[in-house]
C-alpha positions as CSV (number, residue, x, y, z in Angstrom):
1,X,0.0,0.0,0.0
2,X,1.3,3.8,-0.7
3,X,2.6,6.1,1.7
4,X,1.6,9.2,2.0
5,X,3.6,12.1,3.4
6,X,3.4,15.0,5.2
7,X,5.0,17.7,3.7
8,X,2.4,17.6,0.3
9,X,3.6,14.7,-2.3
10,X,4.0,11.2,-3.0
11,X,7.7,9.9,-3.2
12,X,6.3,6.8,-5.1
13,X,4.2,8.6,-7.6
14,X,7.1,10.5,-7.6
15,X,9.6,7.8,-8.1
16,X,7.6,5.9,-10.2
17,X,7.3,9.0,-12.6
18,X,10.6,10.0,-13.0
19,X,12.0,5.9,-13.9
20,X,9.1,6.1,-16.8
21,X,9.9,9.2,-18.1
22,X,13.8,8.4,-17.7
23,X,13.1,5.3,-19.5
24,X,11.0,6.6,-22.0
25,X,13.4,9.9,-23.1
26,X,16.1,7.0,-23.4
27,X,14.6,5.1,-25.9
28,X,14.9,1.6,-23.5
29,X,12.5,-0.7,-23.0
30,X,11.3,-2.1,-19.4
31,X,13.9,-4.8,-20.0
32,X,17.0,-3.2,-21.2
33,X,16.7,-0.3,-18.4
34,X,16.2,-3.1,-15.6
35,X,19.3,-5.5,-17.3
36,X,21.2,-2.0,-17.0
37,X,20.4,-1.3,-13.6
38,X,20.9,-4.6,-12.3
39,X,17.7,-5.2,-11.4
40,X,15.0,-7.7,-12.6
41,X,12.1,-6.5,-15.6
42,X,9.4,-7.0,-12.8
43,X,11.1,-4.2,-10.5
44,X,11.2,-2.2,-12.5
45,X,7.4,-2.7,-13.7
46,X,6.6,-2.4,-10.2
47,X,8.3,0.8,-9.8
48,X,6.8,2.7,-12.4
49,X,3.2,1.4,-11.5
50,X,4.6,2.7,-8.5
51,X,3.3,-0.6,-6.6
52,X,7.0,-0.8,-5.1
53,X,9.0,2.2,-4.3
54,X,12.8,2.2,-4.6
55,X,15.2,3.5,-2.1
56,X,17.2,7.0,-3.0
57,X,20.1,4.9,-4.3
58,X,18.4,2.4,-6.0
59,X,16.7,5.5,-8.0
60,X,19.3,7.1,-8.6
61,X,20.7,4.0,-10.1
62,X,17.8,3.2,-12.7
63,X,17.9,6.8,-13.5
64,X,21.8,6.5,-14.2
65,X,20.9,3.2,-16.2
66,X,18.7,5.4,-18.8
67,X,21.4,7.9,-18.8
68,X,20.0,10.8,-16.2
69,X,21.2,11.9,-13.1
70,X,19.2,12.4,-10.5
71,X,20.0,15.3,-8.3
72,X,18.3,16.7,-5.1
73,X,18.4,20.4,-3.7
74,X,17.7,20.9,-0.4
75,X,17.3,24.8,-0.7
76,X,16.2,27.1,2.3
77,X,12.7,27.6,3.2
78,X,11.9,32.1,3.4
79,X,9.4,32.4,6.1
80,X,11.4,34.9,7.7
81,X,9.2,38.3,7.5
82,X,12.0,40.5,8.3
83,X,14.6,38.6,5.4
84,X,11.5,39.0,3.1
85,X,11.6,43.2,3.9
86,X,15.5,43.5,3.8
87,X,15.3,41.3,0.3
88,X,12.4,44.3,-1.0
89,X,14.7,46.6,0.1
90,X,17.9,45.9,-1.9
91,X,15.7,44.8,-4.9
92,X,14.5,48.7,-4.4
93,X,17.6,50.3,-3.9
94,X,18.7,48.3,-7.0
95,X,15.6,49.5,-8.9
96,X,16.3,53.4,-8.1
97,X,20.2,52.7,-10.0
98,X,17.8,52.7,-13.5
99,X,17.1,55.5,-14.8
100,X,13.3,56.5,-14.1
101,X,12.9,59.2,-16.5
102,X,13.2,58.8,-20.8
103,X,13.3,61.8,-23.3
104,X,10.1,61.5,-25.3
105,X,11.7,61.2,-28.1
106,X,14.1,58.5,-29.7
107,X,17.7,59.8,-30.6
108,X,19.1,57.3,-33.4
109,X,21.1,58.0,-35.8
110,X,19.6,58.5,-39.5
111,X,20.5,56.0,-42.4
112,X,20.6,57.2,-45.5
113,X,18.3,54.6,-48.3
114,X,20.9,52.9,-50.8
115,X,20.5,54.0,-54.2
């Protein structure tokens, strides 16, 4: 039976999405992808009905096998109000470095039509 987590999505789904579409933008079938993991065809069925879910590593490893890499970001989360106002602030002060004001009309240089 499927997990489901906390934080909003489901690793398997997940998991069992990015093996299909790895196998599928390589060109491999079920079998060729699961003889280059090092895995059997029926895992590999399994994972991308997403009945079975692989571990990090063992994802990571399919996804090598189709010739992806699989990377993760753990980025910072921005709930900080007062990191949110100092961020406005130096994307303002930046803003005010522009100029604000343009002639109203375009200075260019006048060609002359070829003959």
């Amino acid at each position: 039976m499927p997990r489901w987590y906390l934080i909003g999505y489901h690793l398997g789904m997940e998991a069992a999405a990015l093996i299909r579409t790895a196998r599928q933008r390589s060109g491999l079938s079920l079998r060729r992808l699961a003889r280059a993991a090092g895995t059997s065809h029926a895992t590999v069925v399994a994972y991308e009905a997403g009945r079975k879910e692989p571990s990090l590593v063992t994802l990571a490893r399919v996804v090598r096998a189709a010739g992806f890499t699989l990377e993760i970001d753990l980025l910072p989360a921005v709930d900080d109000a007062e990191a949110r106002g100092r961020e406005l602030l130096e994307v303002l002060e930046l803003a005010e470095q522009f100029p604000a004001r343009h002639e109203p009309t375009l200075r260019a240089p006048k060609f002359q039509r070829a003959p």
